[in-house]
N, C-alpha and C positions, 0 to 999 in steps of 0.2 A: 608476417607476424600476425598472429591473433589477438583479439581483442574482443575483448567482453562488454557487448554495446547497448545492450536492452533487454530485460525482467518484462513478460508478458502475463499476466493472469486475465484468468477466464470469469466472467462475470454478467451476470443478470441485465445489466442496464450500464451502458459505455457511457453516457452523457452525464448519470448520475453521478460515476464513479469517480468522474473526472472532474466533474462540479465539488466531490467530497476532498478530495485533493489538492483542489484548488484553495478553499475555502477553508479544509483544514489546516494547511501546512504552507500556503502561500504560492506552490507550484503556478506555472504558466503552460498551459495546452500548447502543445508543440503540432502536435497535427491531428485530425481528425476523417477518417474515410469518410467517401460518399456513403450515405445507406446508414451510419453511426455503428458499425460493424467492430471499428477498429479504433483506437486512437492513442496517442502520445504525449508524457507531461515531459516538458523539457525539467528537469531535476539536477541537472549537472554534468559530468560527464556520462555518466550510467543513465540512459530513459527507462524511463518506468511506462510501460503499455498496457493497457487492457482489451481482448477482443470480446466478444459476443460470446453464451455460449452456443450458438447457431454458427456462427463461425467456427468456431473451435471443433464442434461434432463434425465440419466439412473437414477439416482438415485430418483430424484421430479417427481411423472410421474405427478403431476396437475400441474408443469412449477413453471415460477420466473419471478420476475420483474428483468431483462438483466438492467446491468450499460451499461448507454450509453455518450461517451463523447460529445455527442450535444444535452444533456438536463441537467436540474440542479441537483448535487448530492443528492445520498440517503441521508438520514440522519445518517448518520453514517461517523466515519473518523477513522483512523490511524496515531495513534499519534507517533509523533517521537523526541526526545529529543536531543538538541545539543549546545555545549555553541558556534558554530557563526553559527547564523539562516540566514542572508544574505547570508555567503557563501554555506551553506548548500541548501537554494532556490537556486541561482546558479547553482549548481553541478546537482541538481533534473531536473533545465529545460534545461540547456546541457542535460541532458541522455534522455528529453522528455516527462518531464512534463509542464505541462498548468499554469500559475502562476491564482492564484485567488487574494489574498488578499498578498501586499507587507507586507515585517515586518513592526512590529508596537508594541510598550509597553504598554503592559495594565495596569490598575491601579495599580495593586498589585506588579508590576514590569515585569510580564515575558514576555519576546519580544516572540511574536505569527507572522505565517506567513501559508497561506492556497495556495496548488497546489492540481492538481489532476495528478495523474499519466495517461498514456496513453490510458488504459482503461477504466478511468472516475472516477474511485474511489479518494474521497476525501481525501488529507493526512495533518495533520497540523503539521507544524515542529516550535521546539519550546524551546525555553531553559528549563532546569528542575525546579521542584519546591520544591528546599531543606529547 
């Protein structure tokens, strides 16, 4: 059976990113390489990883499109679940996130709200949908 164990993005600074994570959203470092190449937030069942992008070029020798925070995000996000999405924006751009989109309730009711974290990658925080 397969299973879907862990989200890796590629990033400037592993220590920082994981300090940004921590600090924003309450995560706990799950593990960390020797060298600060590599590492893991324990987030729940899904880990959230980030390696180097020195790492990352050993590993893709034909390269990647590099997230950059002064053009528009990938298309992709990381979603995060919280019952108070204002405060949780807050807490995000204290630790140094980017605000995109303030909260807002969507039709169906769940208050949605978009930051990117410091290395540009898109996160939408957002209440859950039970």
């Amino acid at each position: 059976m397969n299973k879907f164990s862990y989200t890796i993005f590629y990033v400037q600074n592993v220590e920082k990113t994981l300090e940004f994570y921590e600090n924003a959203f309450g995560f706990t470092r799950k593990f960390m390489a020797p060298g600060n190449e590599y590492g893991e937030l324990d987030t729940g069942i899904t880990t959230l990883s980030f390696a180097s992008i020195t790492q990352a070029n050993s590993n893709l020798k034909n390269g990647f499109l590099q997230s950059d925070p002064n053009q528009k995000p990938f298309a992709v996000e990381i979603g995060i679940t919280t019952e108070d999405v204002p405060g949780a924006v807050a807490k995000a751009v204290n630790a140094g996130a980017s605000i995109l989109e303030e909260p807002a309730t969507k039709p169906w009711g769940q208050v949605v709200a978009y930051v990117r974290d410091p290395e540009g990658f898109l996160i939408e925080i957002c209440t859950p949908m039970d």
